[in-house]
PDB file of N, CA, C and O in Angstrom, chain B, residues numbered from 101:
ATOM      1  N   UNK B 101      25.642  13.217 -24.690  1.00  0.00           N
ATOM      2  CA  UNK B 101      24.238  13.011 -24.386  1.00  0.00           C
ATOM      3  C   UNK B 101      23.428  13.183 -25.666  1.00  0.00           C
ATOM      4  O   UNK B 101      23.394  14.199 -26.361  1.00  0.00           O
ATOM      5  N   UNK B 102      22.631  11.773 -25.920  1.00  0.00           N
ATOM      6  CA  UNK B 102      21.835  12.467 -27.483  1.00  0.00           C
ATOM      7  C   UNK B 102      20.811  13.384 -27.026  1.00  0.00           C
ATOM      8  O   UNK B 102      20.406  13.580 -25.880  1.00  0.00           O
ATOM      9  N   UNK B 103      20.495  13.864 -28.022  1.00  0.00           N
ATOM     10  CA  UNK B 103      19.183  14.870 -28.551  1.00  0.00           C
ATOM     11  C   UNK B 103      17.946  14.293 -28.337  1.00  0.00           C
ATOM     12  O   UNK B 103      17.938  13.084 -28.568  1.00  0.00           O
ATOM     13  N   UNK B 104      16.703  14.855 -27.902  1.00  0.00           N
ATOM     14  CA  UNK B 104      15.360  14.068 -27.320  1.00  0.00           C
ATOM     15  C   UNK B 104      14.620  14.947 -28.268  1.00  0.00           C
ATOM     16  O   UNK B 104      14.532  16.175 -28.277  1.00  0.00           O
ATOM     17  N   UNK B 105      13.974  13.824 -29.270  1.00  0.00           N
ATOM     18  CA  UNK B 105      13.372  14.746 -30.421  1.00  0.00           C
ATOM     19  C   UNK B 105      11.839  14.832 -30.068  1.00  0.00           C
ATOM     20  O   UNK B 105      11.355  13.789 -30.506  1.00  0.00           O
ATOM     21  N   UNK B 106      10.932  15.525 -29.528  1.00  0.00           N
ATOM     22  CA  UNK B 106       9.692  15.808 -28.556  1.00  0.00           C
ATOM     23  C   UNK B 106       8.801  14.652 -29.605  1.00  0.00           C
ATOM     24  O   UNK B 106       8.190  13.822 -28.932  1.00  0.00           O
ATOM     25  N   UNK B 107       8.660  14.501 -30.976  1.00  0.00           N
ATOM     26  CA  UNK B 107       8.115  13.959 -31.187  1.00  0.00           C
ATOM     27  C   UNK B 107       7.918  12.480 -31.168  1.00  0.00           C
ATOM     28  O   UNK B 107       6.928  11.859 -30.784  1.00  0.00           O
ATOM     29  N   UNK B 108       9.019  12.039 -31.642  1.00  0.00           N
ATOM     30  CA  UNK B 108       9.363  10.623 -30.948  1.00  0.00           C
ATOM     31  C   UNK B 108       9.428  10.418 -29.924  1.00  0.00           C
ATOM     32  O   UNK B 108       9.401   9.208 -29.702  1.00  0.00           O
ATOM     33  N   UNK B 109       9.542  11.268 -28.723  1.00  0.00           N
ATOM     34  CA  UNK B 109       9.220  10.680 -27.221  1.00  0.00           C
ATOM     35  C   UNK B 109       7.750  10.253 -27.462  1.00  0.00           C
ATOM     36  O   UNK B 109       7.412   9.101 -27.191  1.00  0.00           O
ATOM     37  N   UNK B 110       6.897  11.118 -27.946  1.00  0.00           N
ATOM     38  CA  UNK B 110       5.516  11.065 -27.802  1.00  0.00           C
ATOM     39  C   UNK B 110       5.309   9.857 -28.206  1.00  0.00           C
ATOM     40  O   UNK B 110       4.728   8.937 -27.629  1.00  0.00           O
ATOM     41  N   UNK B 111       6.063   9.910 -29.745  1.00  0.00           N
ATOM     42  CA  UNK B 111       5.688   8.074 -30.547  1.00  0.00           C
ATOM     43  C   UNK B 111       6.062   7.274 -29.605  1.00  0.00           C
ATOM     44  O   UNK B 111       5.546   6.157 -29.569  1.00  0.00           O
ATOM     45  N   UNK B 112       6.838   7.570 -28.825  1.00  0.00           N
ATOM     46  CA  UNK B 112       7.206   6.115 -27.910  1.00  0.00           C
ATOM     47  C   UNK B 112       6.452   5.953 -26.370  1.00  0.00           C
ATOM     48  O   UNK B 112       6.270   5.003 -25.609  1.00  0.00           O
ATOM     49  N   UNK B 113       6.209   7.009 -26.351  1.00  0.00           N
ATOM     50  CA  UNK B 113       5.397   7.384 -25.183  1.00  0.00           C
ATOM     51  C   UNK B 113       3.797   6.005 -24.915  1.00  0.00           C
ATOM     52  O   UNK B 113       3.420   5.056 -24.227  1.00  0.00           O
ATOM     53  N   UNK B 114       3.394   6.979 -26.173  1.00  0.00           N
ATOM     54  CA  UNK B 114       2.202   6.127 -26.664  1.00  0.00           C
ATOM     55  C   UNK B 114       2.050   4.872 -26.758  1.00  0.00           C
ATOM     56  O   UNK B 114       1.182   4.124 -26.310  1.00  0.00           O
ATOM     57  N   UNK B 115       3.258   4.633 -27.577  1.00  0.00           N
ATOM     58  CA  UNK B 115       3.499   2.785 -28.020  1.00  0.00           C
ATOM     59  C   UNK B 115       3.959   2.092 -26.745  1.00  0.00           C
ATOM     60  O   UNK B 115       3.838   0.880 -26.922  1.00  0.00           O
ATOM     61  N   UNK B 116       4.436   2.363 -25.532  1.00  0.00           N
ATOM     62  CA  UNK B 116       4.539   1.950 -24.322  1.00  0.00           C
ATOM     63  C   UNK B 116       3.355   2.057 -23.465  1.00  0.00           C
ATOM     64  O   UNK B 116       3.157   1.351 -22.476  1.00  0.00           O
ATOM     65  N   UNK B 117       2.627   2.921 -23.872  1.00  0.00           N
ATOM     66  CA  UNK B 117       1.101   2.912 -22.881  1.00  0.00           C
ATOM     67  C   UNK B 117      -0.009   1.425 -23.643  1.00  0.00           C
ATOM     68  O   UNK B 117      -0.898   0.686 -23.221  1.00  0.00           O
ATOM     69  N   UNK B 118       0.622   1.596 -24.744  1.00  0.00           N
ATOM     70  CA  UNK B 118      -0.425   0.443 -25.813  1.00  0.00           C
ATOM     71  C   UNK B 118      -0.339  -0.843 -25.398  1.00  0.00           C
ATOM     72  O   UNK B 118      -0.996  -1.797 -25.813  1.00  0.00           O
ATOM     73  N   UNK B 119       0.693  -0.826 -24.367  1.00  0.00           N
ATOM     74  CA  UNK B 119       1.398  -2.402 -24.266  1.00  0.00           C
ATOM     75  C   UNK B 119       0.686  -2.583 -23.029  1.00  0.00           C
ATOM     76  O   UNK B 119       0.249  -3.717 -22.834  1.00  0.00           O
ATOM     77  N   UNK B 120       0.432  -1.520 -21.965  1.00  0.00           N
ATOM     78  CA  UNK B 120      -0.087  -1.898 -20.242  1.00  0.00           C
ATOM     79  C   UNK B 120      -1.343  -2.588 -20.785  1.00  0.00           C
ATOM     80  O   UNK B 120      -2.133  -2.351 -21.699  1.00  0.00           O
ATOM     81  N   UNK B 121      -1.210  -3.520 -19.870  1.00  0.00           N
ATOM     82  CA  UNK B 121      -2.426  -4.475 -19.657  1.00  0.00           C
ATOM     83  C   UNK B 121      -3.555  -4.314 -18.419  1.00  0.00           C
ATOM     84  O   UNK B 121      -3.696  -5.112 -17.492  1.00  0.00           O
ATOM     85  N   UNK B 122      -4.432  -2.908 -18.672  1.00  0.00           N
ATOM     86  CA  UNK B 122      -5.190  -2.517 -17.624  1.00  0.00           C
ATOM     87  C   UNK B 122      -6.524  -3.278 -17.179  1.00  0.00           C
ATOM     88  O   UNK B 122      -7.267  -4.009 -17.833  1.00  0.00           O
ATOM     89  N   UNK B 123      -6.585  -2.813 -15.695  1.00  0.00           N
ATOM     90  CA  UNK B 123      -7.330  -4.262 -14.954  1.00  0.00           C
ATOM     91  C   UNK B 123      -8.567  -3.759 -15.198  1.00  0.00           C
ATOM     92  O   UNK B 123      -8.651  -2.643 -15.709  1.00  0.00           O
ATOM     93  N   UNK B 124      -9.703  -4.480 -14.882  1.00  0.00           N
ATOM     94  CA  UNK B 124     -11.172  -4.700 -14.985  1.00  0.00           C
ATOM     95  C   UNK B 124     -11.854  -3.680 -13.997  1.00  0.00           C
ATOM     96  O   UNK B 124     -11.055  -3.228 -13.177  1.00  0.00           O
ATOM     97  N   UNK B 125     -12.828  -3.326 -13.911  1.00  0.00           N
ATOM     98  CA  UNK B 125     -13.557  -2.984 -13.024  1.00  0.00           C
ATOM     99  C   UNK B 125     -13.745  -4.295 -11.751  1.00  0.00           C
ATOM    100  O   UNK B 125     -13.596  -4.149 -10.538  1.00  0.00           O
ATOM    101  N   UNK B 126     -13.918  -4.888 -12.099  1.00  0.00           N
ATOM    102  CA  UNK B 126     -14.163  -5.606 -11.020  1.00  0.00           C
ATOM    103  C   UNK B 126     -12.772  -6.372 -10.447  1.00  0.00           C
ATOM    104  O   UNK B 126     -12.651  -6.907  -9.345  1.00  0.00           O
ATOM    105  N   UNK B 127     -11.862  -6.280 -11.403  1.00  0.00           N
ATOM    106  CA  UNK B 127     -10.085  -6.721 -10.742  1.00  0.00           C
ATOM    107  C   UNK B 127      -9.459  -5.450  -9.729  1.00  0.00           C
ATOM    108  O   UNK B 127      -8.337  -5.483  -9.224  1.00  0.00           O
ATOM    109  N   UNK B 128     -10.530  -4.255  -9.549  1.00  0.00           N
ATOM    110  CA  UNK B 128     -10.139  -3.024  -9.118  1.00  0.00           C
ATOM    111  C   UNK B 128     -10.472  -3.032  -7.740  1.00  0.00           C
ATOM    112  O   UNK B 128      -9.885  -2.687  -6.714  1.00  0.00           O
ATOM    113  N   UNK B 129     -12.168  -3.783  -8.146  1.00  0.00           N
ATOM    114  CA  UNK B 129     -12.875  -3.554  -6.870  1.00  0.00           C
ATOM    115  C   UNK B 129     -12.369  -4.485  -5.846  1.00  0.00           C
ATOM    116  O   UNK B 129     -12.062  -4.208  -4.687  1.00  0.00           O
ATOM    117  N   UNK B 130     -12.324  -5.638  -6.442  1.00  0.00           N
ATOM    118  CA  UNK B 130     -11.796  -6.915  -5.578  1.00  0.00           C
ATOM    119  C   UNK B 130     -10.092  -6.349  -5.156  1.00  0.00           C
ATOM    120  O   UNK B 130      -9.765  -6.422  -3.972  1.00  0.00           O
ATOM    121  N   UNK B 131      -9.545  -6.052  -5.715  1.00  0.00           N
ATOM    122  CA  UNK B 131      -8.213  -5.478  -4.731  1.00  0.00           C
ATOM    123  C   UNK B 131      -8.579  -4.596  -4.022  1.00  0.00           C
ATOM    124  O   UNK B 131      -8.655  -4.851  -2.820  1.00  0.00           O
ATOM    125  N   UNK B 132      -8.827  -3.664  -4.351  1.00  0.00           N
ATOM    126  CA  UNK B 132      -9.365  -2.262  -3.179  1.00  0.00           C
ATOM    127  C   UNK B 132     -10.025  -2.893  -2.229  1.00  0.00           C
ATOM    128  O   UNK B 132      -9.842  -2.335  -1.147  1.00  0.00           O
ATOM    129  N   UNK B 133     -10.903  -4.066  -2.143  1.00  0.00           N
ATOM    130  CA  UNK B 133     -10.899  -4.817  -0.937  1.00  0.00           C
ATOM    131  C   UNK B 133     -10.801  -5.316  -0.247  1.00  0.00           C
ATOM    132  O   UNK B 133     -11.574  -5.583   0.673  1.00  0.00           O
ATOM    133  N   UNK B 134      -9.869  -5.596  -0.445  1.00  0.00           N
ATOM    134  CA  UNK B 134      -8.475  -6.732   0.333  1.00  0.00           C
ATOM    135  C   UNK B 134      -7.854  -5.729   0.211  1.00  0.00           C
ATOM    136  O   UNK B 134      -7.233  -6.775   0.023  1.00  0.00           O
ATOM    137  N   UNK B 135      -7.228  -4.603   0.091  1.00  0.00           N
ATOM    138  CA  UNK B 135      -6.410  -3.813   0.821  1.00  0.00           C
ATOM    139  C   UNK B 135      -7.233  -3.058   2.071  1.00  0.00           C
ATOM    140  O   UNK B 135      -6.548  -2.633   3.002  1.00  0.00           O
ATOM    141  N   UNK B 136      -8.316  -2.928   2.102  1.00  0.00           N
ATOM    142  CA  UNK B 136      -8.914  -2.428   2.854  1.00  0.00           C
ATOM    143  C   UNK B 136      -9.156  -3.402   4.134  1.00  0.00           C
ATOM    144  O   UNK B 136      -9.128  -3.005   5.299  1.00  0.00           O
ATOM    145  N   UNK B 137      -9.426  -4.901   3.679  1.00  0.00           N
ATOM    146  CA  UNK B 137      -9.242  -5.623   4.384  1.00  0.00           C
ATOM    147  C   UNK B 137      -8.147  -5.946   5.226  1.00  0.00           C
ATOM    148  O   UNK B 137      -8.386  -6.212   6.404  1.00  0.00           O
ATOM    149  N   UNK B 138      -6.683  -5.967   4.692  1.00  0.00           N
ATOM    150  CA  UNK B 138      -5.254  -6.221   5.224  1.00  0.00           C
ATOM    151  C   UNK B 138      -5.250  -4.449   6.159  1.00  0.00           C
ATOM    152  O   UNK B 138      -4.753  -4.496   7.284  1.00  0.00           O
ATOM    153  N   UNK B 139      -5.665  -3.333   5.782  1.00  0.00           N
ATOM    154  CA  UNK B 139      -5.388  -2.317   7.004  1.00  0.00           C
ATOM    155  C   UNK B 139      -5.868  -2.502   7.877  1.00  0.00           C
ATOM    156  O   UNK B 139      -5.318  -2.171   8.927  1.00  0.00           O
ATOM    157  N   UNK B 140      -7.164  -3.139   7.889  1.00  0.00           N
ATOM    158  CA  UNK B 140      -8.356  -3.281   8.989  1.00  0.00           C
ATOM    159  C   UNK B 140      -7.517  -4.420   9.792  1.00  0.00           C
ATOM    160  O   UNK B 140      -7.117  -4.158  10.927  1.00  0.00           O
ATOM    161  N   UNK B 141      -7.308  -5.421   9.325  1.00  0.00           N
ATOM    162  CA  UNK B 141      -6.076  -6.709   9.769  1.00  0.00           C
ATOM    163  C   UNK B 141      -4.747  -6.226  10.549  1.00  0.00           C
ATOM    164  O   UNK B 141      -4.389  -6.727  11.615  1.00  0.00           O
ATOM    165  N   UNK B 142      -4.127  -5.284   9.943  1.00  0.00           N
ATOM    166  CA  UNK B 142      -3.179  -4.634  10.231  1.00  0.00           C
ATOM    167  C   UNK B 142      -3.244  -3.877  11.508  1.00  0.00           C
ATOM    168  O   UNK B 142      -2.462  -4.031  12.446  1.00  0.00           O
ATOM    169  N   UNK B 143      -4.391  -2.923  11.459  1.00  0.00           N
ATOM    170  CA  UNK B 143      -4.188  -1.755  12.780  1.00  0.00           C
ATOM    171  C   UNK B 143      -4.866  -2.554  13.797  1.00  0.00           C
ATOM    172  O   UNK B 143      -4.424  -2.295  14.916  1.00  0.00           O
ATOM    173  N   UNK B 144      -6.278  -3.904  13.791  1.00  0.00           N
ATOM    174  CA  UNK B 144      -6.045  -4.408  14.710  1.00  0.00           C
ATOM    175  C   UNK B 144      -4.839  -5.057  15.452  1.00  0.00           C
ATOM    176  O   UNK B 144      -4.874  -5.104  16.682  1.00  0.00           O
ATOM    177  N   UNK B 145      -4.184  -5.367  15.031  1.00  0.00           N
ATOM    178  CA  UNK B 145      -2.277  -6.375  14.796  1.00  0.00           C
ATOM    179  C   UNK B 145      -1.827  -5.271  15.795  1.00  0.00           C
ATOM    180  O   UNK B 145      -1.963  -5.419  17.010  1.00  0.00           O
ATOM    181  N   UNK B 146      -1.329  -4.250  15.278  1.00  0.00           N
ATOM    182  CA  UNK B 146      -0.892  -3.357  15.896  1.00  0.00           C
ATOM    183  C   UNK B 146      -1.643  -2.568  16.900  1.00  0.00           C
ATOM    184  O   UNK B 146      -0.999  -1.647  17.402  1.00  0.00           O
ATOM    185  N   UNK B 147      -3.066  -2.751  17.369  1.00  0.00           N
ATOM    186  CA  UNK B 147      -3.220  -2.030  18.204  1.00  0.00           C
ATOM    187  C   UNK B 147      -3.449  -3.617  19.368  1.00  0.00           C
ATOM    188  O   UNK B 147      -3.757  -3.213  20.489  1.00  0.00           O
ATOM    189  N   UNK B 148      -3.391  -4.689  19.336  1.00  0.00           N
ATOM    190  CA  UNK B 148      -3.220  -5.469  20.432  1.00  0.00           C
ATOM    191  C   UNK B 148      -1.764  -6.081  20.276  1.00  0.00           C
ATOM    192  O   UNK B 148      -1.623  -7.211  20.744  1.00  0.00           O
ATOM    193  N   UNK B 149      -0.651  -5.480  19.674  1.00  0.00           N
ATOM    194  CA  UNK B 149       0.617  -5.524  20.272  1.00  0.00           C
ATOM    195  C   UNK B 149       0.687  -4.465  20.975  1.00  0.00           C
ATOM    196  O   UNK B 149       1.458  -4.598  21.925  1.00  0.00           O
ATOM    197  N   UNK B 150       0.138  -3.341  20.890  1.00  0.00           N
ATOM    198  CA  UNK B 150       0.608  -1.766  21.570  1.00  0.00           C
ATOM    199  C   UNK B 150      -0.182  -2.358  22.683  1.00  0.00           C
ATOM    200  O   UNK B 150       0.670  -2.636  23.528  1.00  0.00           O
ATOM    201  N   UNK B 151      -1.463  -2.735  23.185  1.00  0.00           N
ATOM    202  CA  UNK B 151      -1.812  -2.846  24.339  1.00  0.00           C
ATOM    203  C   UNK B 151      -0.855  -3.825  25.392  1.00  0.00           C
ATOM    204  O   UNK B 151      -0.441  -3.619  26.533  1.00  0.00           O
ATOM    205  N   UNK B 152      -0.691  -5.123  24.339  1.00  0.00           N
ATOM    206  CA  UNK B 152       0.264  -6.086  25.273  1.00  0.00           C
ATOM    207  C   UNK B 152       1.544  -5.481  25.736  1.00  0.00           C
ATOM    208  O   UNK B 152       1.917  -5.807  26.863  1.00  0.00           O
ATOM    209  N   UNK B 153       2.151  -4.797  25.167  1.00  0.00           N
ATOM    210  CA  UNK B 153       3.410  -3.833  25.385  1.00  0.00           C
ATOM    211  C   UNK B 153       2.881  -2.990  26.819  1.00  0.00           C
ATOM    212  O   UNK B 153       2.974  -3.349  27.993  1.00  0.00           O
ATOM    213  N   UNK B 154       2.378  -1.907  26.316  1.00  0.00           N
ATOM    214  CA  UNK B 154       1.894  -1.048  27.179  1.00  0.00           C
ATOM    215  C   UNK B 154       1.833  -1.595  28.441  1.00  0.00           C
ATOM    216  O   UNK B 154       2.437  -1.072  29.377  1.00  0.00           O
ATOM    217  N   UNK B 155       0.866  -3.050  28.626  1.00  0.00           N
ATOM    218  CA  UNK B 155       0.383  -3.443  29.698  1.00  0.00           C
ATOM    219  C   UNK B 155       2.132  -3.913  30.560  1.00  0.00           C
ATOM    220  O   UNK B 155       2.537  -3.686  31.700  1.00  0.00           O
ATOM    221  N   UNK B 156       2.637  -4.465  29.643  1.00  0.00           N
ATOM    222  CA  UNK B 156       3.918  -5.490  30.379  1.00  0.00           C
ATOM    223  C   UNK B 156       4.955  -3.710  30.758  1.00  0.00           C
ATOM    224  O   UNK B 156       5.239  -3.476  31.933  1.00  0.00           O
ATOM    225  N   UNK B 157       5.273  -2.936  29.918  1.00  0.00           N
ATOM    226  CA  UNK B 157       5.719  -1.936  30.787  1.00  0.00           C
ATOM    227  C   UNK B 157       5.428  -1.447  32.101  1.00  0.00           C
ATOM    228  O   UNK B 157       6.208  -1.297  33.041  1.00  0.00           O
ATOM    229  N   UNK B 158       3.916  -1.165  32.023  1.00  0.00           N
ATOM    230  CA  UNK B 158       3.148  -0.929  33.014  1.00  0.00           C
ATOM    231  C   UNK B 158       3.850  -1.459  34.390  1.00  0.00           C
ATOM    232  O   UNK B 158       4.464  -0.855  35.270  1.00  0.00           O
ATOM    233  N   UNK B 159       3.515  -2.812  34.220  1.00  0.00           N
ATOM    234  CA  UNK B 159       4.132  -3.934  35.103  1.00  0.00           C
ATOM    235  C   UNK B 159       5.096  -3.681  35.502  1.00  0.00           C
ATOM    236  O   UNK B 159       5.182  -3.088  36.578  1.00  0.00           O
ATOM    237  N   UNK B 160       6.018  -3.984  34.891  1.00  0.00           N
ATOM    238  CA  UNK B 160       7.403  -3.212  34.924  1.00  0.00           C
ATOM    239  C   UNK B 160       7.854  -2.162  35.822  1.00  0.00           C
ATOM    240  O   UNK B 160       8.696  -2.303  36.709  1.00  0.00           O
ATOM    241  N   UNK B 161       7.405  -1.397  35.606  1.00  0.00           N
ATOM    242  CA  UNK B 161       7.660  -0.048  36.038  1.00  0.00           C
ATOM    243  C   UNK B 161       7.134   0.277  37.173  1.00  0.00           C
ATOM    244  O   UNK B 161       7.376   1.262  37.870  1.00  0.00           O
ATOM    245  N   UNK B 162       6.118  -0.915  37.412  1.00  0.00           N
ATOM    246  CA  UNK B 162       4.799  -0.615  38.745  1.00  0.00           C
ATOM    247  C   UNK B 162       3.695   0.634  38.668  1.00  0.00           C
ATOM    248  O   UNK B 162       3.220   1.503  39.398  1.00  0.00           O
ATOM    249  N   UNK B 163       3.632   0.296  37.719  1.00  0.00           N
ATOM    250  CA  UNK B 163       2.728   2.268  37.048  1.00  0.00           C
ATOM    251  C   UNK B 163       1.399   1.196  37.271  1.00  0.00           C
ATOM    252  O   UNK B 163       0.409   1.816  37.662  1.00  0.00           O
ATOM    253  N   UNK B 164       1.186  -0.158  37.120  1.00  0.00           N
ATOM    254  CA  UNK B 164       0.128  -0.609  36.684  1.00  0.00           C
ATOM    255  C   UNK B 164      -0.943  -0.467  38.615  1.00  0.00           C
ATOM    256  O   UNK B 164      -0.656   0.027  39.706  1.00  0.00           O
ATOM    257  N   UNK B 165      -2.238  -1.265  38.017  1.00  0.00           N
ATOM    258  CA  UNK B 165      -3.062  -1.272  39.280  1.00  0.00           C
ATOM    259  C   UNK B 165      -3.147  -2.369  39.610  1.00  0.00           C
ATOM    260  O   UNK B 165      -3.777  -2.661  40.626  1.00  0.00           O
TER     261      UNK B 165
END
């Protein structure tokens, strides 16, 4: 196993952060809103499959009215 010389991690550390290509303020905002958008998308999704479920068990089972 080689030797990890603290300082050259750092040199390399650095010279690998120099390379990320960080996003915009506004490339931040516009994703954070569309993810916010796709959960909002999402838990409706999932909360009218859980009802259609629910309901057809219901049925099923004769639990329903």
């Amino acid at each position: 196993m080689a030797t990890i010389n603290p300082a050259q991690y750092v040199r390399e550390v650095i010279g690998e952060v120099k390379k990320v290509t960080w996003p915009t303020r506004k490339e931040t905002t516009v994703t954070t809103i569309m993810v916010f958008i796709m959960v909002v998308l999402a838990a409706v999704f999932f909360f009218l499959v859980d009802l259609v479920l629910s309901a057809g068990v219901k049925f099923i089972l004769g639990l329903g009215g």
